[in-house]
LUMMI-277049 format. One record per residue: residue in three letters; x, y, z of N, C-alpha, C, O in turn. Coordinates in steps of 0.2 Angstrom, whole numbers, plus 5000, padded with zeros to 4 digits. Example, Ala and Ser with C-alpha at 12.3 -4.5 7.8 and 13.67 -1.06 7.14 Angstrom:
REM residues 2
ALA506649725039506249785039506649845039507149835042 SER506449895035506849955036506450005039506750065040 
This chain:
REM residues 311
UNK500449945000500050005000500450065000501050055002 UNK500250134998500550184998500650185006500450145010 UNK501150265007501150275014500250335013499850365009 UNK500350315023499550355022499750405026500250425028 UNK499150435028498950495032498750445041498750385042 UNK498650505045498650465051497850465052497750465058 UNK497350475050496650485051496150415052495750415057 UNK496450365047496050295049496450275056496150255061 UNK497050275055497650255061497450265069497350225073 UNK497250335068496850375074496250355076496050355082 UNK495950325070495250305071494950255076494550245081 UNK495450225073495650135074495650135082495350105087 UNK496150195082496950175089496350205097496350185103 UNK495850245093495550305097494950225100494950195106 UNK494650205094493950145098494350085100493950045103 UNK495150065100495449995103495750015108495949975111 UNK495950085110496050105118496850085117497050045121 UNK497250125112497950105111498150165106497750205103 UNK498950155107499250205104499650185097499750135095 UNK499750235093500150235086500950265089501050325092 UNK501350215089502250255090502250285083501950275078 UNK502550345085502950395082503750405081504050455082 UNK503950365080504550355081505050425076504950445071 UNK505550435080505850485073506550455071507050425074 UNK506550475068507250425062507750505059507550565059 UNK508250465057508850515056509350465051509750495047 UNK509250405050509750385047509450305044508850285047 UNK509550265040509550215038509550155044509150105043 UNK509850155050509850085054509450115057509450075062 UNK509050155059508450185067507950155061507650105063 UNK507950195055507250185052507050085052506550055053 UNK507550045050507649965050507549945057507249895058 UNK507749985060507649955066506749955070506449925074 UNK506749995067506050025069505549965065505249925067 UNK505749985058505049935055505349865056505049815053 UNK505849835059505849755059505449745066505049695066 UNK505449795071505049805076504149785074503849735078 UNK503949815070503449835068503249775065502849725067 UNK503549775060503449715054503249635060502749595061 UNK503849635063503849565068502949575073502649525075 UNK502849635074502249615081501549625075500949605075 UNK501749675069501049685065500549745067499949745068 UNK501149805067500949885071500949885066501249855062 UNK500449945066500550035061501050055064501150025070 UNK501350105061501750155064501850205062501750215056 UNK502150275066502150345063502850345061503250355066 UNK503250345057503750405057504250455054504450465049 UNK504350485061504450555060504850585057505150535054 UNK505150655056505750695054505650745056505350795054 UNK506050765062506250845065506450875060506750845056 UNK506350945059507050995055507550975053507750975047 UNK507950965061508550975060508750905058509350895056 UNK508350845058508450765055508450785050509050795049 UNK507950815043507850845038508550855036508850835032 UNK508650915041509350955036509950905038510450915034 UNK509950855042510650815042510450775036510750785031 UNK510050725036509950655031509550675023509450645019 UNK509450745024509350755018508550745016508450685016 UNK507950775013507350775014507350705006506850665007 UNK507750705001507450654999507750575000507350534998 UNK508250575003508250535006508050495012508050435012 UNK507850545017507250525021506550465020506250415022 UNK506450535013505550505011505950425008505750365010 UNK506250435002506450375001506650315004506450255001 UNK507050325011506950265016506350245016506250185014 UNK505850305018505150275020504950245016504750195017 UNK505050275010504450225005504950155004504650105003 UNK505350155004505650085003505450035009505149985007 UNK505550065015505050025020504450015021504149975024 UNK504250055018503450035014503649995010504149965012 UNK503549965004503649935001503849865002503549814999 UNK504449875006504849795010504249765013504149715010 UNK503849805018503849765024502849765024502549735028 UNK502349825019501749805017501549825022501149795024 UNK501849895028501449895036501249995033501450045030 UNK500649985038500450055036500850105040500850105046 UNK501150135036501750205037501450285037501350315031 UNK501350315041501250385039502050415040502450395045 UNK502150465036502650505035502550565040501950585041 UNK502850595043502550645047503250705049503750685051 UNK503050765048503450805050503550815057503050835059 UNK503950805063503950835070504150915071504650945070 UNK503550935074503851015076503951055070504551065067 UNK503451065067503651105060503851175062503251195064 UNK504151225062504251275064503551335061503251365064 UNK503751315054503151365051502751345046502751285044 UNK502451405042502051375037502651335030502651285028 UNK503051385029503451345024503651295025503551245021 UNK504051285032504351215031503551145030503451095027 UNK503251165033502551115033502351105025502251055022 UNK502451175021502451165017502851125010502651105005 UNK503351125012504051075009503651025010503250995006 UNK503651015017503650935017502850915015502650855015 UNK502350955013501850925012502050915002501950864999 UNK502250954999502350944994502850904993502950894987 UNK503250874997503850844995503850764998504350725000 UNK502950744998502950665000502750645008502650585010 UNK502750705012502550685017501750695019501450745018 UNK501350645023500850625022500350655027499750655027 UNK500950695033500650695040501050785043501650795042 UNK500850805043501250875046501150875054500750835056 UNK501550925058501350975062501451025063502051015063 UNK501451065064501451135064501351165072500851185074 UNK501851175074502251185082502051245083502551275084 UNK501551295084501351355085501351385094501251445096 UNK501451335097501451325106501751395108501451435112 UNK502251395104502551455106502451535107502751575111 UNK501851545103501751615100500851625105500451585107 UNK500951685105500151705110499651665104499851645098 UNK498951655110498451605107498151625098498051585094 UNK498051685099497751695091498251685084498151655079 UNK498851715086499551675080499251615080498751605077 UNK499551565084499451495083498951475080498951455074 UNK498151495083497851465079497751505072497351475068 UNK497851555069497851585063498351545059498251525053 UNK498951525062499551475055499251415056499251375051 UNK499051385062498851325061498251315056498051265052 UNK497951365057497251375051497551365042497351335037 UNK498351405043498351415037498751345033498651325027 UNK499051315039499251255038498851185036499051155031 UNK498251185041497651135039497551155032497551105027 UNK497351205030496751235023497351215016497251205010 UNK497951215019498451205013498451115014498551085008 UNK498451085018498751015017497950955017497850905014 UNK497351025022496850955017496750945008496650895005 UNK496951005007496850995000497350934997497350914991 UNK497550935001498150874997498250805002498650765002 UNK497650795005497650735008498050725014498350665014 UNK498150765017498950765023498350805030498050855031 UNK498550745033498350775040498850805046499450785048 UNK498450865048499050915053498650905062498050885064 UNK499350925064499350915071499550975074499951005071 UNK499250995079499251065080499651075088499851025089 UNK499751105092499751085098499751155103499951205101 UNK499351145110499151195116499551175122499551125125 UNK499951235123500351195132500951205127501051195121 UNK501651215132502251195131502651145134502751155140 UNK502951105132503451035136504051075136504251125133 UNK504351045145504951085145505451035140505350995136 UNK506051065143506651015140506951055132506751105129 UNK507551005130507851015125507850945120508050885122 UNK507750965115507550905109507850925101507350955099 UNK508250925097508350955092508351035091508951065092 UNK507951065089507951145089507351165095507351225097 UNK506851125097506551125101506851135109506951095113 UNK507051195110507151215118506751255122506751315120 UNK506551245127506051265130506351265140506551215142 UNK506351315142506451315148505851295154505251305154 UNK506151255161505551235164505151285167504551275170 UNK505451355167505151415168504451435165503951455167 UNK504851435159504151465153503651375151503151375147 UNK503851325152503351285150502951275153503151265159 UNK502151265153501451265155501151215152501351175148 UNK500451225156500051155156499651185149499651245147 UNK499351125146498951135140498251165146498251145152 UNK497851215144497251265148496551235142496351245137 UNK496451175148495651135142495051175140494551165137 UNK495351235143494551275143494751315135494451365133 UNK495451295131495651315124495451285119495351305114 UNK495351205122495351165117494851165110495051175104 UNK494251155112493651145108493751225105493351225100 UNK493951295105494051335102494351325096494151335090 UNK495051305101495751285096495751215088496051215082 UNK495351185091495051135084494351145080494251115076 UNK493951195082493551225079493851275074493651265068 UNK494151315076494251365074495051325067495051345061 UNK495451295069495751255065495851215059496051215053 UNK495551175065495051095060495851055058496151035054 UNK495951075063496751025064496550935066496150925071 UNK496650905063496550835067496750795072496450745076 UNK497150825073497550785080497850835086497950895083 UNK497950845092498350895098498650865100498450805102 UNK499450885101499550885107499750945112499851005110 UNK499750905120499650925126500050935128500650925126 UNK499950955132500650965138500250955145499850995148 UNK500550895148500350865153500750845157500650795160 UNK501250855157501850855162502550795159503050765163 UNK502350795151503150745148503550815149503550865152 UNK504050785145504750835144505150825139505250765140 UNK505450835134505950825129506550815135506750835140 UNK506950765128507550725131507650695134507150655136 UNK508350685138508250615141508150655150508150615154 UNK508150695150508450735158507750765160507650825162 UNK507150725160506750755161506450795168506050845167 UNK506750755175506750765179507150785183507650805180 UNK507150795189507850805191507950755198507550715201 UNK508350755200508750685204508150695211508150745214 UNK507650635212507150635217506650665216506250655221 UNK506350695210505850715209505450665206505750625202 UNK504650645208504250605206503950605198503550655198 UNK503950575194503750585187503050575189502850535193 UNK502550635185501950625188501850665180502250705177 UNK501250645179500750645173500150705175500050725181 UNK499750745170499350745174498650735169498350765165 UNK498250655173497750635170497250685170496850685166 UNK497250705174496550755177496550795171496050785169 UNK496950845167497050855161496750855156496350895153 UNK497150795155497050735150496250725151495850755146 UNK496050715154495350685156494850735154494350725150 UNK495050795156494650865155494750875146494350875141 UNK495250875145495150875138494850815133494750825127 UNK494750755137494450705133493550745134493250785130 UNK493350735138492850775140492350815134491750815132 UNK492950855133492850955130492850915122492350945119 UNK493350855119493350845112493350775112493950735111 UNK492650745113492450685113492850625107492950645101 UNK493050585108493450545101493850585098493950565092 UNK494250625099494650675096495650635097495950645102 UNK495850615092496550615094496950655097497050715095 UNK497350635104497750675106498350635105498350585104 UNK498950685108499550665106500150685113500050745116 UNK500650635114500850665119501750665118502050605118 UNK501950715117502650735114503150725119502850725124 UNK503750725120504350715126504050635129503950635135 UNK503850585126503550525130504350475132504350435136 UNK504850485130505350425129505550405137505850455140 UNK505450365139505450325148506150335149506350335155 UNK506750345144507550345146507850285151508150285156 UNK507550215148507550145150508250145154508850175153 UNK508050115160508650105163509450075162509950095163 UNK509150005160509449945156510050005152510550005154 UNK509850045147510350055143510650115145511250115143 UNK510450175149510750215152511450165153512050185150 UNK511350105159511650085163512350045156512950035158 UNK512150035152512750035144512950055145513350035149 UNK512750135141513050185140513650205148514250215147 UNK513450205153514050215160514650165157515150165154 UNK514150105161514550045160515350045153515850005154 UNK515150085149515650085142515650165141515550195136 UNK515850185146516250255145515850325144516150375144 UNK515150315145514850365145514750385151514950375157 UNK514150445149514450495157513350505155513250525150 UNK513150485158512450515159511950505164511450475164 UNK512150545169512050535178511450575177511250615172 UNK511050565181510250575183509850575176509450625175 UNK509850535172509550525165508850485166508750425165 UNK508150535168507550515170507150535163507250595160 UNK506650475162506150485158505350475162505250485167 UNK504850445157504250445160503950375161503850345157 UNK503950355168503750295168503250255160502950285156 UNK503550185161502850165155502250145159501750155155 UNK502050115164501250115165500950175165500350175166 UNK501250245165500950295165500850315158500350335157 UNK501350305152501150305145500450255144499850265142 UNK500750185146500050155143499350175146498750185143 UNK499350185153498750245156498450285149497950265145 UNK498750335148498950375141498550345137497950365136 UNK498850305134498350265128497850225128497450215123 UNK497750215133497150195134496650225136496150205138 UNK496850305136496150355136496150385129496050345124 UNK496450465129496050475123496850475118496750505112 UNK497550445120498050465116498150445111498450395113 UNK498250435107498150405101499050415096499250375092 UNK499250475099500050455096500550465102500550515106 UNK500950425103501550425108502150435106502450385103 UNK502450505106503250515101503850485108503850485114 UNK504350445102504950425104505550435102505750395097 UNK505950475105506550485101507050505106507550515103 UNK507150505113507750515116507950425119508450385119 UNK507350405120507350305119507750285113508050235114 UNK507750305107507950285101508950285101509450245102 UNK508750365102509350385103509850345107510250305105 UNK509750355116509750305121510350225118510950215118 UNK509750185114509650115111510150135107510650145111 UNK510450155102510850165098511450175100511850135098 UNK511650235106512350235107512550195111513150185113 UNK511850155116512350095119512450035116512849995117 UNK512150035111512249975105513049985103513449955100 UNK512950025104513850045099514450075105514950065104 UNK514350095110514650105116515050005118515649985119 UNK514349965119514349905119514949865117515349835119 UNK514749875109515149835104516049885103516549865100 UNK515949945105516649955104517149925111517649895112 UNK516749935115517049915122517149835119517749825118 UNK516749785118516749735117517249705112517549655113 UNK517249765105517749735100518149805099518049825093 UNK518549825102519149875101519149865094518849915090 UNK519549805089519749815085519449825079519749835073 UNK518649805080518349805073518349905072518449945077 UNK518149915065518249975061517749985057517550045056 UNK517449915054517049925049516249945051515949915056 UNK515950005049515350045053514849975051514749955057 UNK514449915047513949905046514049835053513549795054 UNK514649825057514749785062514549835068514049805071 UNK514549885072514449935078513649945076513249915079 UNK513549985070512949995069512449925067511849915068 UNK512849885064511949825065511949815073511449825076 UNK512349795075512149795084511449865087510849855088 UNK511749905087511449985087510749965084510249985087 UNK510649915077510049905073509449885078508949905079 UNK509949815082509749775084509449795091509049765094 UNK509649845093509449885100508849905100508349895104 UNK508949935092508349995092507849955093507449965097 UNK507849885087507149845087506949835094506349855095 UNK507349795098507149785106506849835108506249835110 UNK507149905108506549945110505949955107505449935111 UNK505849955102505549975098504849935100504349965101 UNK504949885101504649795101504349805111503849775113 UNK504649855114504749855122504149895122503749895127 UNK504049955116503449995118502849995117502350015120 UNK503049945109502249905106502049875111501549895113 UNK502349835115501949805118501849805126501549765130 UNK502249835128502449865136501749925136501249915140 UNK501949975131501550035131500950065127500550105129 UNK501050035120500650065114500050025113499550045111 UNK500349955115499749905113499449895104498949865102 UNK499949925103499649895095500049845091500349855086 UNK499949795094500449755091499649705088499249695092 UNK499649685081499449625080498649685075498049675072 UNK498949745077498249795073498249815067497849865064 UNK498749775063498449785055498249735051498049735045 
C-alpha cells in the first residue's frame, strides 16, 4: 500500500484503547530497526522527521527510506513532519511526500497559533495530509526544540474545543507533564502525569485524537550501557511506562519516541566497541545499534502502545 495519512490509524487506535508509535528516524539503521520491530508484532506505525533530522539526512532521502520500507515490509506508514516550525517548512514537506504534518505554534500568544495552524490545515487537506496542532508547552531540550522549565505550561482545556473548531486540525498535542529528552526530571523528583487534564480534555473533544510529545521512559537497562562503556549520563529520567499505557488507553492515540531511540543506539555501539576494540567496519557497531533499536521498539508495542497484531 501507499504510505497513508494518520486519520483511519487514529480512528482505529482511538475505539481499541491504544496508541500509534511515532517514532523519529535520522538515518538508515533507526528507520530498520523500527519497521523489523513493527513488521515482527504487526503495528501501524508513525514515522517522523524533526527539522533538523531533515537538514542532516537530507529530505529525499528520508522520504525514500520510508517508502522503501513501505514497500519491503506491506505495514501502514504515515510519514509525518515533528515540530514544524512554520508554514513553509510544513509546506515542503507536504509537497515533497509527506503524508502527516505538524505545525508547532505552542509558542506564539493564542490567536498566532491558531491563525498558522488554520493556514496549515486549509493547505494540506487539500492534498490529503493530516496536521497536528498543539496547546501547552513541554519543558526540555530536543533537536531545535528548547523550552525552559520556567516558561513551560500546562495545555488550559478550557482552549481546546475553540482551538480545533476554529482550526479543523486533526489531532493535539498536550502538555501534561512529559518533557523532551532524556533529563526530564531531576534527581528525586516524582514523574507524575497529569490525568485530570487529560481527562478534562477528553471530556471538551469527545473521540478526538490526542498526542503526547517528550513520551521516551530513558529505559534504565541502557542508560546503565551507555555508564557501563564510557559514558557519562548521571540522573537520566524519563516517563514511567504504566503511565504512558494509562495514556493510551484514554483518549492518546499517538505516543512520540525519540530520546529511547537515541538511548538504544549509542549503547548498542558504546557496547560493541568496548566489546570489540578492534573492529572498524561501521555496518558491524551499527547492526548491533540495529538490533537495539528493534528491542525497544518491540518493548513499547507491547509494554506501552498496545498495538501489536492491529493491522
Amino acid at each position: 500500500m501507499p504510505l497513508v495519512n494518520t486519520k483511519e490509524m487514529f480512528a482505529k487506535a482511538y475505539a481499541g484503547g491504544y496508541a500509534i508509535g511515532a517514532f523519529n528516524i535520522n538515518d538508515m539503521e533507526i528507520l530498520q530497526g523500527i519497521v523489523d520491530a513493527c513488521q515482527q508484532l504487526r503495528s501501524p506505525v508513525i514515522l517522523q522527521v524533526s527539522g533538523s533530522a531533515r537538514k542532516y539526512a537530507r529530505h529525499a532521502y528520508l522520504v525514500n527510506l520510508v517508502k522503501a520500507a513501505e514497500a519491503e515490509t506491506g505495514l501502514p506508514i504515515a510519514l509525518h513532519l515533528d515540530h514544524g516550525a512554520d508554514f513553509a517548512l510544513c509546506k515542503e514537506c507536504i509537497d515533497g511526500g509527506f503524508t502527516s504534518v505538524m505545525i508547532d505554534g505552542s509558542s506564539l500568544p493564542y490567536e498566532q497559533n491558531v491563525a498558522e495552524t488554520a493556514r496549515v490545515v486549509e493547505y494540506a487537506h487539500a492534498r490529503g495530509v493530516t496536521v497536528e496542532g498543539e496547546l501547552g508547552q513541554l519543558a526540555g531540550v530536543e533537536d531545535e526544540v528548547s523550552v525552559d522549565a520556567d516558561r513551560a505550561h500546562y495545555t488550559d482545556p478550557s482552549q481546546v474545543q475553540d482551538f480545533v473548531g476554529r482550526t479543523g486540525v486533526d489531532s493535539l498535542a498536550i502538555a501534561i507533564g512529559t518533557s523532551h529528552g532524556a533529563y526530564k526530571f531531576k534527581p528525586g523528583q516524582k514523574p507524575q502525569l497529569r490525568f485530570d487534564i487529560l481527562q478534562e480534555v477528553m471530556d471538551r473533544l469527545p473521540n478526538y485524537p490526542i498526542v503526547l510529545h517528550g513520551a521516551s521512559s530513558v529505559l534504565p537497562q541502557y542508560v546503565e550501557i551507555v555508564n557501563r562503556n564510557g559514558g557519562r549520563m548521571a540522573d537520566a529520567i524519563g516517563i514511567p511506562e504504566e503511565m504512558l499505557r494509562k495514556a493510551a488507553s484514554m483518549a492518546v492515540c499517538k505516543i512520540n519516541v525519540d530520546s529511547d531511540l537515541r538511548l538504544a543506539m549509542t549503547a548498542g555501539i558504546r557496547k560493541h566497541f568496548a566489546e570489540h576494540p578492534e573492529h572498524f567496519d561501521p555496518r558491524q557497531y551499527l547492526g548491533e545499534a540495529r538490533g537495539f533499536i528493534t528491542d525497544v521498539v518491540r518493548g513499547k508495542i507491547l509494554n506501552v502502545l498496545g498495538s501489536a497484531d492491529k493491522i
